[in-house]
VOBA-495191 format. One line per field, with one value per atom (N, C-alpha, C): atom name; z, y, x. Coordinates in Angstrom, 2 decimals, padded with zeros to 5 digits. Each point is the difference from the previous one (the first is absolute). Example, Ala and Ser with C-alpha at 12.3 -4.5 7.8 and 13.67 -1.06 7.14 Angstrom:
REM VOBA-495191
atome N|CA|C|N|CA|C
zz 007.80|000.00|000.00|-000.72|000.06|000.73
yy -005.69|001.19|001.20|001.05|001.19|001.09
xx 013.19|-000.89|000.90|-000.35|000.82|-000.77
REM end
This chain:
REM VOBA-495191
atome N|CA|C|N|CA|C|N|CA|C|N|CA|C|N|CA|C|N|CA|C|N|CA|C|N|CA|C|N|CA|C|N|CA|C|N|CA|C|N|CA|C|N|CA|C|N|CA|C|N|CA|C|N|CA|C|N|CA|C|N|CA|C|N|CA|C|N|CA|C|N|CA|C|N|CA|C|N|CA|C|N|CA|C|N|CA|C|N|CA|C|N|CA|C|N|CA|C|N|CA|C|N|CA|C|N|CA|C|N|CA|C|N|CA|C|N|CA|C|N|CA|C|N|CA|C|N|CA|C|N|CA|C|N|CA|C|N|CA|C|N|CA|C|N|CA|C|N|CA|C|N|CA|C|N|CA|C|N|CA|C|N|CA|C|N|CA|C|N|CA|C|N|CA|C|N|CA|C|N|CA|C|N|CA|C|N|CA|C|N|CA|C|N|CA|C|N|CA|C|N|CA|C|N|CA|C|N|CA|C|N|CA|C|N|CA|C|N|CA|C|N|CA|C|N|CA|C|N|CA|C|N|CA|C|N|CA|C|N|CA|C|N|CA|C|N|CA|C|N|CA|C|N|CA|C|N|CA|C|N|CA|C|N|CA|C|N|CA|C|N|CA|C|N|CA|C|N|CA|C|N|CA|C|N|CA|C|N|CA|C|N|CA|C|N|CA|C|N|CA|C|N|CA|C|N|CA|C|N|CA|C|N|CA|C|N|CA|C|N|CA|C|N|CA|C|N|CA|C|N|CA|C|N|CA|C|N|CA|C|N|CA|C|N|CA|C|N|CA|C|N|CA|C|N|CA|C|N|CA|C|N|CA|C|N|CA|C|N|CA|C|N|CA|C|N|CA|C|N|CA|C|N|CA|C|N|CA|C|N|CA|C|N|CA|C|N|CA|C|N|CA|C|N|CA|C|N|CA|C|N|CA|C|N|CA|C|N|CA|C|N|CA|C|N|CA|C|N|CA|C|N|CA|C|N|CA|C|N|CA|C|N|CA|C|N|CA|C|N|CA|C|N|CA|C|N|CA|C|N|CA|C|N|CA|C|N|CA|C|N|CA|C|N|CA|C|N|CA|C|N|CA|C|N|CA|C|N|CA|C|N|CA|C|N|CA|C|N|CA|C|N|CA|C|N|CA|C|N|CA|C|N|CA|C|N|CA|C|N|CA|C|N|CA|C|N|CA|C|N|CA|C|N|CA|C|N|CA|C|N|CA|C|N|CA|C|N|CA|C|N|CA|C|N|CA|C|N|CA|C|N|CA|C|N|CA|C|N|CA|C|N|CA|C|N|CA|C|N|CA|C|N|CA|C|N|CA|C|N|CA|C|N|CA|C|N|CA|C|N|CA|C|N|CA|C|N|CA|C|N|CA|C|N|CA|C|N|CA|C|N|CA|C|N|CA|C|N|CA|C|N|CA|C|N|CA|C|N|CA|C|N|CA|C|N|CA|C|N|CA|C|N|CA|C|N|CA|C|N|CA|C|N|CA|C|N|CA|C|N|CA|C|N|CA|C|N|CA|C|N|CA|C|N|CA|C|N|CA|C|N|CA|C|N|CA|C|N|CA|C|N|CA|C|N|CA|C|N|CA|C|N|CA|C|N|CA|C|N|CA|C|N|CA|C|N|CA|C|N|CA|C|N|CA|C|N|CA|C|N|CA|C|N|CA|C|N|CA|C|N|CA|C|N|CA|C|N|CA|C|N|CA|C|N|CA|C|N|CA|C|N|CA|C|N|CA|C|N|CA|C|N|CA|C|N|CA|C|N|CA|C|N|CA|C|N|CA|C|N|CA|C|N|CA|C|N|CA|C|N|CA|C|N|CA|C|N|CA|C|N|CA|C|N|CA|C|N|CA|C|N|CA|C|N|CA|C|N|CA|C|N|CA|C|N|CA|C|N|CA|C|N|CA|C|N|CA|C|N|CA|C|N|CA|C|N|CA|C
zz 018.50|000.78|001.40|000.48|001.51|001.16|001.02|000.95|000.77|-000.21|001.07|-000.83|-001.52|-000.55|-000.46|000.02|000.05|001.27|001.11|001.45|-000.13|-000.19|-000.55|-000.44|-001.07|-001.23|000.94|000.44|000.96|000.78|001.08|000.87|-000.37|-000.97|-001.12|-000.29|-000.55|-000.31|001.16|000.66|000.61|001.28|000.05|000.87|-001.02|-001.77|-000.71|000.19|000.62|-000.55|001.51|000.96|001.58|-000.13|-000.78|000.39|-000.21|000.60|-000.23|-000.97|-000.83|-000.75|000.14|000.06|000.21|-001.93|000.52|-000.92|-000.74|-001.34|-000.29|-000.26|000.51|-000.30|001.97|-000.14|001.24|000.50|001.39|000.28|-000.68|-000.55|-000.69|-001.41|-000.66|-000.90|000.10|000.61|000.45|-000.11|001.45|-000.36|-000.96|-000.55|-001.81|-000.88|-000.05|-000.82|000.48|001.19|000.42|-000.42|-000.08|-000.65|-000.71|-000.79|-001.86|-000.49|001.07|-000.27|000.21|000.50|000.42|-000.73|-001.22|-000.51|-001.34|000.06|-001.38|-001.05|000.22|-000.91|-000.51|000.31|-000.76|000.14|-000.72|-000.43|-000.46|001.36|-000.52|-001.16|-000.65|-001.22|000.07|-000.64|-000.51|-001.00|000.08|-001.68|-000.62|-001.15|-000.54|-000.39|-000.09|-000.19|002.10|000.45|001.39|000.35|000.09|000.31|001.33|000.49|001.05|000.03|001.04|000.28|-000.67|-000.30|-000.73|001.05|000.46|-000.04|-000.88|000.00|-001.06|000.42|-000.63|000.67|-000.85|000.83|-000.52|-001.51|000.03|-001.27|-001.11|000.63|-001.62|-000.38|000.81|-000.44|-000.99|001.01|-000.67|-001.63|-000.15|-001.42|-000.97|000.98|-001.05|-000.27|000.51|-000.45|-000.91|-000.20|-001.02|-001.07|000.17|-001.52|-000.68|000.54|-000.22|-000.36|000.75|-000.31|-000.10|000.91|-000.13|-001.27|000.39|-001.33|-001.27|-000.13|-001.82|-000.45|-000.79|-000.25|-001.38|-000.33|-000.77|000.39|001.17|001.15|001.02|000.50|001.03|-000.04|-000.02|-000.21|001.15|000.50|001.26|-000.28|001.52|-000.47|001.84|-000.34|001.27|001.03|000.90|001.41|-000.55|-000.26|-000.55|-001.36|-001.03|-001.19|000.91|000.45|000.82|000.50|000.82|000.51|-000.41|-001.16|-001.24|-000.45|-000.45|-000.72|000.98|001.51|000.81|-000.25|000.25|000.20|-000.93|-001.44|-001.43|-000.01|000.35|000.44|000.82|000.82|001.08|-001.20|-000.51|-000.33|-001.98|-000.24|-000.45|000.40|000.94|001.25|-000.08|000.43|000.22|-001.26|-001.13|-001.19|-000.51|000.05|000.12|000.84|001.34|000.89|-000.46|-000.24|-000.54|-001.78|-000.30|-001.60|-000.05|001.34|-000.03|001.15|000.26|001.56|-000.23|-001.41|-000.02|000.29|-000.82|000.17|000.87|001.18|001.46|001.25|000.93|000.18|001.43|000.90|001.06|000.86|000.48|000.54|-000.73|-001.14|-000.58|-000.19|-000.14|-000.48|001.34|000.98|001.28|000.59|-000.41|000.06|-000.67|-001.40|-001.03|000.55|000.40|000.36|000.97|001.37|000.80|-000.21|-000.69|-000.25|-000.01|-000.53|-000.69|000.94|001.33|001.03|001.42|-000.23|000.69|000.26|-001.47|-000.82|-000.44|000.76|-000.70|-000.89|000.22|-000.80|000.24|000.69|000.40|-001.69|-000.03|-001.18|000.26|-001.16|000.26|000.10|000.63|000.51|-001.03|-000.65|-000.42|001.31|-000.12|000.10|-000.53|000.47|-000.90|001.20|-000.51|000.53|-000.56|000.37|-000.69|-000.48|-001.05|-001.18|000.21|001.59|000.41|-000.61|-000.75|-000.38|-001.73|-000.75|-001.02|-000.03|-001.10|000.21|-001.24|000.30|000.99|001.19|000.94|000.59|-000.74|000.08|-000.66|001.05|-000.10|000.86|-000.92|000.68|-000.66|000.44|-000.97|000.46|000.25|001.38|000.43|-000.28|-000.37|000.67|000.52|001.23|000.87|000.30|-000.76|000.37|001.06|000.94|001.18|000.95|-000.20|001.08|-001.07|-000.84|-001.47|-000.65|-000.59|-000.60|-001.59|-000.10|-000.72|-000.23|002.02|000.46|-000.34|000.19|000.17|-001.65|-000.77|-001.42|-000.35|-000.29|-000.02|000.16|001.37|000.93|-001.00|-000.22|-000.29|-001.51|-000.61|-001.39|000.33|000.47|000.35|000.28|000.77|000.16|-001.04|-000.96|-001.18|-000.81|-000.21|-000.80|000.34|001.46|000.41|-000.16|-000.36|-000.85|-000.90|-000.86|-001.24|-000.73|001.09|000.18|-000.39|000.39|-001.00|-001.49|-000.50|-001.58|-000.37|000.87|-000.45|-000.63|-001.13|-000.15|000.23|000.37|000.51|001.93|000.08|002.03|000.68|000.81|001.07|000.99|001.15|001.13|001.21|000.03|000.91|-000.36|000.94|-001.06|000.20|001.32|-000.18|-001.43|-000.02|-001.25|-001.53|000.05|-000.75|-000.62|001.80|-000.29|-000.34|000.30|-000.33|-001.78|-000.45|-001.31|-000.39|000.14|-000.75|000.64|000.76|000.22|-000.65|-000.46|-001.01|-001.39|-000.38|-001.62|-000.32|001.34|-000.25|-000.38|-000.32|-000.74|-001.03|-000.01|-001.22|-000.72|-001.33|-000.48|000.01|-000.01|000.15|-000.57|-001.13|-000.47|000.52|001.06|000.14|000.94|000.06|000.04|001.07|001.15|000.97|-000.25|-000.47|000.37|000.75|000.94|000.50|-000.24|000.11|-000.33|000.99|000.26|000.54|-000.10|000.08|-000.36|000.66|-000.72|000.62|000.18|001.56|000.65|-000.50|-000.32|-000.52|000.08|001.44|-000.34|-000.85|000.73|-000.27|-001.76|-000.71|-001.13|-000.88|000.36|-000.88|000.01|-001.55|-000.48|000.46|000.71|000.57|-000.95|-001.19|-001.12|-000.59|-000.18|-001.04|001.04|001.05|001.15|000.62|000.04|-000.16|-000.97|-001.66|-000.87|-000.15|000.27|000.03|001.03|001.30|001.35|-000.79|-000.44|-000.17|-000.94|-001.55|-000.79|000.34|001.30|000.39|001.28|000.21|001.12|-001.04|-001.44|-000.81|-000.40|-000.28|-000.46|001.11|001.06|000.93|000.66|000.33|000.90|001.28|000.20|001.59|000.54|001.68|001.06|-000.02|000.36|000.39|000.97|-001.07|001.12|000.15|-001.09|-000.37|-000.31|000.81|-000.43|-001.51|-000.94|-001.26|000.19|-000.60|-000.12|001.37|001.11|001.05|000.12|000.08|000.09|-001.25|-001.23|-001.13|000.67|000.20|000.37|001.72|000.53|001.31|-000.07|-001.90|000.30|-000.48|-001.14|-000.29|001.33|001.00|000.95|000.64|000.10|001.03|-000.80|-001.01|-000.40|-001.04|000.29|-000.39|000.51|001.61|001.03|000.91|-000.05|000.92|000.57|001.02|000.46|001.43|000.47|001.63|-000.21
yy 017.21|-001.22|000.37|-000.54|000.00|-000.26|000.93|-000.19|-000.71|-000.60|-001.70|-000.92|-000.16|-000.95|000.08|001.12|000.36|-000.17|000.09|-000.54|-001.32|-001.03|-001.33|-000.68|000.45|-000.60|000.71|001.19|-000.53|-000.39|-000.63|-000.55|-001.54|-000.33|-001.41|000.09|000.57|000.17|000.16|000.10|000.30|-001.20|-001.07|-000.69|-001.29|000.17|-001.64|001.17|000.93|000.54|-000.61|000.32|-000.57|-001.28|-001.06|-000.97|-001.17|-000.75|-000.69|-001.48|-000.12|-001.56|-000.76|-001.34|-001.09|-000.54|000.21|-000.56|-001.65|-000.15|-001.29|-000.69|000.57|-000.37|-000.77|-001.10|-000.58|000.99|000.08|000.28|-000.13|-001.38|-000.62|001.30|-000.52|000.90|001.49|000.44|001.24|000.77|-001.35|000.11|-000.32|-001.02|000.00|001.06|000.80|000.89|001.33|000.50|001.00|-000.32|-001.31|-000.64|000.48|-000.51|000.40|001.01|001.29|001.43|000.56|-000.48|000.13|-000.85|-001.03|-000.83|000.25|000.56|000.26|-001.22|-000.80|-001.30|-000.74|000.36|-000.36|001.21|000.01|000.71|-000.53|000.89|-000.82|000.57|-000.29|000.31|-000.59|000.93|-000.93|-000.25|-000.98|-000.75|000.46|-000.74|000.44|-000.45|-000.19|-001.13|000.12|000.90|-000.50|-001.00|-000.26|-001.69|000.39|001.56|000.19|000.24|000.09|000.88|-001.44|000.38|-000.89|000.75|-000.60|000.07|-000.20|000.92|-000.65|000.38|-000.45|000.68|001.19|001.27|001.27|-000.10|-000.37|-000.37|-000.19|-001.20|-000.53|000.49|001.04|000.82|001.09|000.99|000.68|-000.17|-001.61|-000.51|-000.42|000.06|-000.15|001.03|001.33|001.32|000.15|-000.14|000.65|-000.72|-001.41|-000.70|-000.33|000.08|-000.15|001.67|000.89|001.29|001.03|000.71|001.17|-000.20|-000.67|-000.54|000.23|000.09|-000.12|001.36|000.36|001.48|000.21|-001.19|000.90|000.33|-000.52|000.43|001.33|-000.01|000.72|001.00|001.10|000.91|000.44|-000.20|000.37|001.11|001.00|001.28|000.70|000.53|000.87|000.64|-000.42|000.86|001.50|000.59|001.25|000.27|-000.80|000.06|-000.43|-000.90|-000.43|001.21|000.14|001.82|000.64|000.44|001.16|-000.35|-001.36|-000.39|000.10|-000.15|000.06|001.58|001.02|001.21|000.66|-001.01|000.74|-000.41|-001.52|-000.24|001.03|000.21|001.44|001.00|000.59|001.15|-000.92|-000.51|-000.89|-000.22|-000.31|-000.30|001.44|001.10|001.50|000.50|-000.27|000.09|-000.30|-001.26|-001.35|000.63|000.40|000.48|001.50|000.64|001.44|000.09|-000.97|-000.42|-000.24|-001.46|-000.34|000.59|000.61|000.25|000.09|000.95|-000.33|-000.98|-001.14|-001.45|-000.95|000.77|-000.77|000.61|-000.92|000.77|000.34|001.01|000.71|-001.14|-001.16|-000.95|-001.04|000.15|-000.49|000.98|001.12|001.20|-000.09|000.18|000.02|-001.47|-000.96|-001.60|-000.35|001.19|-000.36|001.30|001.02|001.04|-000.06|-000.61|-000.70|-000.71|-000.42|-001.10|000.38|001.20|000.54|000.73|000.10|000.48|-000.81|-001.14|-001.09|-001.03|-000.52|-001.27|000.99|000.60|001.10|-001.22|-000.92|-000.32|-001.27|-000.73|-001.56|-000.85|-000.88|-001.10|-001.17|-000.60|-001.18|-001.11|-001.21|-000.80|-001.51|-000.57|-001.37|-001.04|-001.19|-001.25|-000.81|-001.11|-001.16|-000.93|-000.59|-001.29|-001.39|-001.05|-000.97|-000.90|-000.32|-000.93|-001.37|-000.34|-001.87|-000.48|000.17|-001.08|-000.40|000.83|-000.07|-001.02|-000.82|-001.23|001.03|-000.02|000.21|001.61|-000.16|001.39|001.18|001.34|001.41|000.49|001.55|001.06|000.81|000.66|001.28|001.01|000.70|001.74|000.85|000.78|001.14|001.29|000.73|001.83|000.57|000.26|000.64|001.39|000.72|001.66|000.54|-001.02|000.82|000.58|001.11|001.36|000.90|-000.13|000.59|001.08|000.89|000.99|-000.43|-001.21|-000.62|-000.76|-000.39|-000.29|000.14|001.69|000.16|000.54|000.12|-000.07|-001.35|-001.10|-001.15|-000.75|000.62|-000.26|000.44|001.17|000.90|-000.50|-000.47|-000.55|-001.35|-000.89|-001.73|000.16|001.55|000.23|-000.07|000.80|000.69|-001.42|-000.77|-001.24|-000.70|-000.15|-001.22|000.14|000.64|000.61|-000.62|-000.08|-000.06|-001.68|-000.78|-002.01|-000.28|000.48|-000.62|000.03|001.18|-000.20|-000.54|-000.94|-000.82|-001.55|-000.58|-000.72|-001.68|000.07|-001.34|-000.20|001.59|000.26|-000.99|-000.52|-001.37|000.54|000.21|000.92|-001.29|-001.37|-000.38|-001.50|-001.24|-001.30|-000.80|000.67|000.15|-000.14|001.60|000.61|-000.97|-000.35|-000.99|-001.36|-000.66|-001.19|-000.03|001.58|000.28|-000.07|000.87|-000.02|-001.67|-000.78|-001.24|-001.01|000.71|-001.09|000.68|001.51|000.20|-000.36|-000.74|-000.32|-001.21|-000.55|-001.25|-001.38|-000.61|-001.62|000.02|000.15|000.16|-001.39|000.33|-001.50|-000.80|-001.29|-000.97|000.40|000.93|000.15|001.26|000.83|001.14|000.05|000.88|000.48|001.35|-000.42|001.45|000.01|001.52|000.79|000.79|-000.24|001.25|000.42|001.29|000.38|001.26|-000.15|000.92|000.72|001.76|000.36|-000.13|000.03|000.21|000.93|000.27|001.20|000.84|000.43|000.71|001.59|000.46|001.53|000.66|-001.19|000.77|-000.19|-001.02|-000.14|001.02|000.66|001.06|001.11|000.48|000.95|001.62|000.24|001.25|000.96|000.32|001.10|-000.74|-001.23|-000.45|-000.05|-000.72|000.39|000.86|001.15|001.29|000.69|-000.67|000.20|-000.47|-001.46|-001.08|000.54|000.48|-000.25|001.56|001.15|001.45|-000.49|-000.93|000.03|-000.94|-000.77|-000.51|000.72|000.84|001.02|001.31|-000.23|001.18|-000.64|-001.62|-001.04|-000.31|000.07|-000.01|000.84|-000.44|001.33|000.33|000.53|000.63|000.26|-000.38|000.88|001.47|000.59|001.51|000.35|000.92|000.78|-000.21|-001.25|-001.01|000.90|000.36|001.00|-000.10|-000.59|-001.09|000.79|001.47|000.47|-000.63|000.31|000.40|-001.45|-001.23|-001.39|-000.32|000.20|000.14|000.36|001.23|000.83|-001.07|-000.39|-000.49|-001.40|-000.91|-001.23|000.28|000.91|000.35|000.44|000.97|000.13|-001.28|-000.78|-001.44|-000.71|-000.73|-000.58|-000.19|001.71|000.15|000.87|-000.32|000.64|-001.19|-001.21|-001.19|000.37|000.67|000.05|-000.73|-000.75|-000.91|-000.16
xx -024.19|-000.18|-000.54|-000.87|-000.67|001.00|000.25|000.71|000.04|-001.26|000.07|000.76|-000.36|000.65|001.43|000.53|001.19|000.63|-000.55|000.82|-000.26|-000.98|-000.41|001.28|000.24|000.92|001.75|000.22|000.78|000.92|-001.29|-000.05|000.12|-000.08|-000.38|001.96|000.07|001.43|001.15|-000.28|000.85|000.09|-001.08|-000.10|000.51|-000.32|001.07|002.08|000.17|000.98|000.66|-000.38|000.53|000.05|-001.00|000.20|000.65|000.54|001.39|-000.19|000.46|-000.23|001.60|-001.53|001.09|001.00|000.95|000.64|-000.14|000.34|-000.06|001.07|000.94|001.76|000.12|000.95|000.16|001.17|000.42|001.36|000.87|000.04|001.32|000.22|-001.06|-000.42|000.51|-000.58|000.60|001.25|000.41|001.56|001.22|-000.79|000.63|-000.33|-000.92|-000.25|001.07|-000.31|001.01|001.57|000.45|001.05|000.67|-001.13|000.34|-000.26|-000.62|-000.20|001.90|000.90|001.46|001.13|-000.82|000.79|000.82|000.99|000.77|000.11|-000.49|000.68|-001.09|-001.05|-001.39|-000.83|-000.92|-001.28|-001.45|-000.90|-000.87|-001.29|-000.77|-000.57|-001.61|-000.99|-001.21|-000.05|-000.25|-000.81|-000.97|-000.03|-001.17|-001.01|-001.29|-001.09|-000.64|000.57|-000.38|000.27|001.12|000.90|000.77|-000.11|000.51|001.34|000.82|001.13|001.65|000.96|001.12|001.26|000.89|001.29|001.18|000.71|001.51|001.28|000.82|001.27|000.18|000.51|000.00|000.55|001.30|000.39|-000.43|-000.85|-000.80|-001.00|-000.79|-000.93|000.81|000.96|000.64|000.79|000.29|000.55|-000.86|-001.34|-001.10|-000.75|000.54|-000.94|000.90|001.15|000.82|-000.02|000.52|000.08|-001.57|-001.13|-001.28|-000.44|-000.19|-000.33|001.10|000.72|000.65|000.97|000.33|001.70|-000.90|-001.41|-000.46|-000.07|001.04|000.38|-001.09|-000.62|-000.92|-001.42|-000.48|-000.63|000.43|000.91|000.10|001.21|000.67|000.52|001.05|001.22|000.17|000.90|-000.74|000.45|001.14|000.76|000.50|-001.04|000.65|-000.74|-000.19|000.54|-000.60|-001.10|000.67|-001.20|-001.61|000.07|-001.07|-000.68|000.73|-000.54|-000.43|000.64|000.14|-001.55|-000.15|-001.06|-001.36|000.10|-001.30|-000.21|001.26|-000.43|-000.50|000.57|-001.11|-001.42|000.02|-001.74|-000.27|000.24|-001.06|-000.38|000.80|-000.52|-000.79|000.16|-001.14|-001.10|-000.15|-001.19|-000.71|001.09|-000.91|-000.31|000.49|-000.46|-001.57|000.15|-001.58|-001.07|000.70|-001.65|000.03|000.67|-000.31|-000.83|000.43|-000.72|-001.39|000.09|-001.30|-001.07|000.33|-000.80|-001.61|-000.80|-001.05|-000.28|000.81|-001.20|000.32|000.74|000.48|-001.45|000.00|-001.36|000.84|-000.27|001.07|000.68|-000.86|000.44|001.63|-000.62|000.89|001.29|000.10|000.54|001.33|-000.89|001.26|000.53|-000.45|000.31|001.43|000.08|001.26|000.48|-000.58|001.18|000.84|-000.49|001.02|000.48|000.01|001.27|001.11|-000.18|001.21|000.77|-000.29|000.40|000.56|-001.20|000.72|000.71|000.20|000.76|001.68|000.48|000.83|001.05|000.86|000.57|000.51|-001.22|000.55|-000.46|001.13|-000.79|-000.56|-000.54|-000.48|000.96|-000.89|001.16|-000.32|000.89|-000.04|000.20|-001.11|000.21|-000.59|-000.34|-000.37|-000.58|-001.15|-000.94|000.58|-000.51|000.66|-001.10|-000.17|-000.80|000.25|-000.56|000.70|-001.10|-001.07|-000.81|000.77|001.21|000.35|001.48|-000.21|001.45|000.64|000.80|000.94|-000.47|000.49|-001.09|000.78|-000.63|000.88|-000.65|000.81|-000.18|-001.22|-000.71|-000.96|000.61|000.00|000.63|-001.23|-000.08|-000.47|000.13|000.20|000.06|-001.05|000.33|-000.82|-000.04|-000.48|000.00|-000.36|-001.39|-000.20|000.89|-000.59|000.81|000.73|000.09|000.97|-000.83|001.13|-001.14|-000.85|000.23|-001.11|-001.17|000.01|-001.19|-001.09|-000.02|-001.76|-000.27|000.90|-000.86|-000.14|000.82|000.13|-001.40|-000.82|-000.99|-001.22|000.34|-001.13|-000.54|001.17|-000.38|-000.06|-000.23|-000.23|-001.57|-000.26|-001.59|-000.84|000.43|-000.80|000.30|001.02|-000.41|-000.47|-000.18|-000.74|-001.74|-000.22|-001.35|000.22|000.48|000.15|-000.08|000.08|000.27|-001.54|-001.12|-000.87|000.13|000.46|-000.02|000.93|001.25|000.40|-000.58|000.22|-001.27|000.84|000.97|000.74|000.35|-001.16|000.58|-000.99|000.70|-000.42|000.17|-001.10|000.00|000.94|-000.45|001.01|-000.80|000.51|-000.07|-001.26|-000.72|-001.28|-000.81|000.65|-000.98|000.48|001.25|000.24|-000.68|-000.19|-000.55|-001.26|-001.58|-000.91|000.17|001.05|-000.22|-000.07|001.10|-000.03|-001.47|-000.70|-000.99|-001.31|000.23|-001.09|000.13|001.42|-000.25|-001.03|-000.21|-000.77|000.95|-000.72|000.66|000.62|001.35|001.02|-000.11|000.44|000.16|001.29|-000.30|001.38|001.36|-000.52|001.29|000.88|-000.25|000.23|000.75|000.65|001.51|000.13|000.81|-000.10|001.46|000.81|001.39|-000.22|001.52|000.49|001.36|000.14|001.65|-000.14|001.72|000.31|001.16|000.76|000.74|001.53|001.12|000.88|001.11|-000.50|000.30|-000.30|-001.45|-000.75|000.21|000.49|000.39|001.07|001.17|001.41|-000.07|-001.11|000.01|-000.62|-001.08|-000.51|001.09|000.01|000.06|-000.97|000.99|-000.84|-000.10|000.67|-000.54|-001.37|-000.12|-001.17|-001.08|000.14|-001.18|-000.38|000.43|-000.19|-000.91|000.76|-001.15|-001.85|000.72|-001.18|-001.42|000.76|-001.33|000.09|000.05|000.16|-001.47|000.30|-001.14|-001.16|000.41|-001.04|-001.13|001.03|-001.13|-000.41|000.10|-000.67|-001.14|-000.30|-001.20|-000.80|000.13|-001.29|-000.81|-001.07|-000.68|000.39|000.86|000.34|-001.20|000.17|-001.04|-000.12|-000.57|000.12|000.74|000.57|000.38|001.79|000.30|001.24|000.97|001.15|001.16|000.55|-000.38|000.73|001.73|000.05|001.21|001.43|-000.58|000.64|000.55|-001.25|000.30|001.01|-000.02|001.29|001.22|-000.14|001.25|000.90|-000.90|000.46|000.31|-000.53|000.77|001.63|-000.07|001.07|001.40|-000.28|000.83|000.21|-001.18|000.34|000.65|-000.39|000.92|001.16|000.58|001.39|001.08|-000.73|000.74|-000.12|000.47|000.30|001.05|000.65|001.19|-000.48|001.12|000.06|001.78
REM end
């Protein structure tokens, strides 16, 4: 890079980094928010659909993560503060297993991206919460796990990359509702008698079968043409650790 345009860029940076923005929250605002950053007896939450931020009383969030999600023991597994442990510290050396296996077909960038991890995530877990579904009668909670900062982050990451390649040869993938409403205005003039469905799943993650989808996306990434250069093995091997190492 040219040393003018490198002092350029900055000098550019560093003059949006000093400079001060006006907020869009009033005082009042403000001071209600700092509030409820100190409030034991409610919690506040985003929605989902972009409907923006929800309040509740702590309680009833908390009685609705359990009797809605945690409490479903054929979903969710609860284990001791130590098994927990036990189980992150066998993922690590899993992890050093995977990049020592695969390292040819990691390219160096990638190589030290998953090797730190393993050095810096030493043994925090992921954390459960939940958004709230107010556009649904009756409303429900959505369950989260959030790994960022966890030592399952940056593989987690690294394989969401390599599939997200992979969404064109999906042949039902809708890039966003745009691209949606383009498709239905190229079928042309349907006839009178015709018929639009939609469906949708319920609670679509905690519902799959992770041994058969495992199988399923395994023989469906053996039937298409991968990009070059496409890890196939490593991406196998890394849905398997992700998703049957959910610990939060």
């Amino acid at each position: 890079m040219p040393l003018q345009l490198e002092e350029e860029l900055r000098r550019q940076q560093s003059s949006y980094q000093n400079k001060t923005t006006l907020s869009n929250l009033t005082p009042r605002q403000w001071k209600l928010s700092q509030k409820m950053l100190y409030d034991d007896d409610h919690i506040t939450i985003e929605c989902d659909k972009n409907l923006g931020g929800a309040c509740l009383d702590r309680s009833v969030h908390h009685t609705k993560g359990v009797t809605e999600h945690l409490g479903n023991t054929n979903v969710y597994q609860r284990l001791t503060k130590k098994q927990a442990y036990d189980k992150t510290n066998h993922l690590r050396y899993k992890i050093i297993i995977f990049i020592a296996k695969h390292k040819k077909q990691l390219t160096p960038a990638e190589y030290d991206f998953l090797y730190k991890a393993i050095y810096k995530y030493p043994s925090k877990l992921a954390r459960f919460r939940m958004s709230l579904k107010a556009h649904k009668t009756p409303w429900k909670m959505r369950p989260i796990v959030c790994c960022a900062g966890t030592l399952m982050n940056c593989l987690s990451r690294w394989l969401d990359y390599w599939l997200q390649k992979l969404r064109p040869h999906v042949s039902t993938y809708i890039k966003d509702s745009n691209d949606l409403i383009n498709k239905l205005k190229a079928l042309g003039l349907l006839p009178p008698n015709a018929w639009v469905f939609t469906a949708d799943a319920d609670s679509m993650y905690t519902n799959i079968d992770t041994t058969h989808a495992l199988l399923v996306i395994g023989l469906w990434l053996d039937s298409i043409y991968l990009p070059e250069g496409f890890p196939l093995d490593a991406v196998k091997e890394a849905m398997v650790l992700v998703m049957r190492n959910n610990i939060f």
